[in-house]
C-alpha positions in Angstrom: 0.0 -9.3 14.1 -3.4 -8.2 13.4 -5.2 -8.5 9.8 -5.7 -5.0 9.8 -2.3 -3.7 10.9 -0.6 -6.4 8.0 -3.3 -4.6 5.6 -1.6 -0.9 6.7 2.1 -2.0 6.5 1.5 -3.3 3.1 -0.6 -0.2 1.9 2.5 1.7 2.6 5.2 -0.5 0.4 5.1 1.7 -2.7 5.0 5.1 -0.7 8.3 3.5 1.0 9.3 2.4 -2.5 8.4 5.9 -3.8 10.5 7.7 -1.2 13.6 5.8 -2.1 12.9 6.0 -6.0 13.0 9.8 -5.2 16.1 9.8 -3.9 17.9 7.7 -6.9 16.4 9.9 -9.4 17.6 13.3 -8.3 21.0 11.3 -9.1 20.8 9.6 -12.5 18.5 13.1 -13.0 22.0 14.3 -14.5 21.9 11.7 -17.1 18.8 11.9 -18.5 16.8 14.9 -20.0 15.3 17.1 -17.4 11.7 16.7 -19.1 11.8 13.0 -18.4 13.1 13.3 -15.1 10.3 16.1 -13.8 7.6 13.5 -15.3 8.8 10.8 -13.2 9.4 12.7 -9.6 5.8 13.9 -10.0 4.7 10.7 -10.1 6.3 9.2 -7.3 5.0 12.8 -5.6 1.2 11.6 -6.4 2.1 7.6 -5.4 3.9 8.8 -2.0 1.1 10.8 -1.3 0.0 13.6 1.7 1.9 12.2 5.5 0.6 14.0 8.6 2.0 13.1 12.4 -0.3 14.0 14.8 1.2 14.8 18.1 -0.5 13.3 20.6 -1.3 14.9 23.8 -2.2 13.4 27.7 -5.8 14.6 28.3 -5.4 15.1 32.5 -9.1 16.5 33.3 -10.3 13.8 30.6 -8.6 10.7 32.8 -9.2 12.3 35.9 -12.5 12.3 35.1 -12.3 8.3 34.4 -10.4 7.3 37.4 -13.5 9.3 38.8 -16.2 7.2 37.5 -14.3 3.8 37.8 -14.1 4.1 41.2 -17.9 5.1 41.5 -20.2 2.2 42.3 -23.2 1.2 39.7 -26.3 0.0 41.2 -28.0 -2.3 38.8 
């Protein structure tokens, strides 16, 4: 595994952890004063943090345009 792909995946352990603390806290919520509880969801709100997907699309012209060029010779 690359350095930088072991540096990501660990990055991400408390917004995993944060997800799952979210989830446990709307439960014992019940038990505990509601003050409390807000406090901590927003919290685990600020350590989960902003998660985008990005669909990604096949660019034809753009690799067209590649196979194109590769097959062009280069006089050097």
């Amino acid at each position: 595994m690359p350095v930088r792909r072991f540096w990501l995946m660990t990055g991400n352990i408390n917004r995993i952890l944060a997800t799952e603390d979210m989830r446990s806290l709307s439960v014992y919520s019940a038990a505990q004063g509601q003050e409390a509880a807000e406090e901590k969801r927003k919290q685990l709100i600020l350590e989960i943090g902003d998660v985008t997907e990005v669909e990604e699309k096949l660019d034809k012209e753009g690799l067209s345009d590649l196979r194109r060029m590769s097959k062009q010779v280069v006089a050097v």
